[in-house]
C-alpha positions as CSV (number, residue, x, y, z in Angstrom):
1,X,193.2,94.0,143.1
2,X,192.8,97.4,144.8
3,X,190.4,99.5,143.1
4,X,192.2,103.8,142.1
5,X,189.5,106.3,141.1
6,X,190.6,108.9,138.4
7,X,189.4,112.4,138.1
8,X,188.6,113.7,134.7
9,X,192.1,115.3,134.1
10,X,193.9,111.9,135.9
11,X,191.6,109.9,132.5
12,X,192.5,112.7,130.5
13,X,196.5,112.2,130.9
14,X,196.5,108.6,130.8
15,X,194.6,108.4,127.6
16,X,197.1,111.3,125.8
17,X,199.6,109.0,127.3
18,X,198.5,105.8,125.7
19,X,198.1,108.0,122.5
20,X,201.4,108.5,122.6
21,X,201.5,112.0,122.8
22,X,204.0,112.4,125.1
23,X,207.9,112.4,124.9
24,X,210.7,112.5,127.3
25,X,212.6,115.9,127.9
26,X,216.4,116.3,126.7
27,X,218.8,116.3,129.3
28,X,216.3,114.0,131.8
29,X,218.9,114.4,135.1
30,X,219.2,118.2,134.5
31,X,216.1,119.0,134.0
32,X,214.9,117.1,137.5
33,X,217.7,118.6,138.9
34,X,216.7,122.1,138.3
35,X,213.0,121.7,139.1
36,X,214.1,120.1,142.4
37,X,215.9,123.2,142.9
38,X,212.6,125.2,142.0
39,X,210.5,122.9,144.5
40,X,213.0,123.7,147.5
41,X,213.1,127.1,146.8
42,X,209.6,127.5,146.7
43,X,208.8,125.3,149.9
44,X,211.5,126.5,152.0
45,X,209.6,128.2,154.5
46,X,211.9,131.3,156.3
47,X,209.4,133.9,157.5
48,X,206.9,133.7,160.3
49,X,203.4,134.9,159.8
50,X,200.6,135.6,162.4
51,X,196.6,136.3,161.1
52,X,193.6,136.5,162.9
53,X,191.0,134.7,161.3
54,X,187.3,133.6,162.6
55,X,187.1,130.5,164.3
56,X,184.3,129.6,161.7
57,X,186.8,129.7,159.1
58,X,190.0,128.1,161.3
59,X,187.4,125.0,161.6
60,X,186.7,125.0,157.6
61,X,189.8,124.8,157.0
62,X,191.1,122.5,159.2
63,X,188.4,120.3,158.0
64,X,189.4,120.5,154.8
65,X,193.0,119.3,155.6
66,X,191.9,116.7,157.1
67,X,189.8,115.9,154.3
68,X,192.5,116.2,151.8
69,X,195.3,114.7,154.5
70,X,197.5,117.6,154.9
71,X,198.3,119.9,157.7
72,X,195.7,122.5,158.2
73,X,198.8,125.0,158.2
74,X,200.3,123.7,155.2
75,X,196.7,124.2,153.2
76,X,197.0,127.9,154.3
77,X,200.3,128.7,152.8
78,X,199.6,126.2,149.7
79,X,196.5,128.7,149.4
80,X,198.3,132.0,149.9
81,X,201.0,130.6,147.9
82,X,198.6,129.7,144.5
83,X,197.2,133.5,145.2
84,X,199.9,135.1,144.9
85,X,201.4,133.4,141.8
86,X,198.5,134.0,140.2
87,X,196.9,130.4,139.9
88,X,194.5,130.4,142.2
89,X,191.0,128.9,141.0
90,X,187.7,129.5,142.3
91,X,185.6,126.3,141.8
């Protein structure tokens, strides 16, 4: 049986789950429909965008792509994206 580690907020839903403290949403196929309208809006990607950064910093963060399996480019704009909506977290 293949082994899954859970964060802290991963234990955290399952157990509220199991509590049964969740419930489905009226109107299931709507509702997945609009948020998949909301995901493709917010991940279409129409503008070009050229920065000059320090090569330090290019490495760190292709590093950390790597480390969490995504494009180094995609990390950047998932970054600048979190900023700018206001839900970016410092750790």
């Amino acid at each position: 049986m293949k082994r899954v580690y859970l964060d802290e907020e991963e234990r955290n839903i399952i157990e509220s789950v199991e509590r049964g403290e969740w419930t489905s949403v009226k109107n299931l196929e709507q509702e997945i429909k609009k948020h998949q309208q909301y995901a493709k809006n917010t991940l279409r990607k129409d503008k070009r965008v050229n920065i000059r950064i320090s090569s330090r910093d290019l490495e760190a963060l292709q590093s950390r792509a790597v480390e969490d399996g995504i494009p180094y480019q995609t990390l950047m704009a998932s970054v600048l994206h979190r900023f700018v909506a206001g839900r970016f977290k410092e750790a």
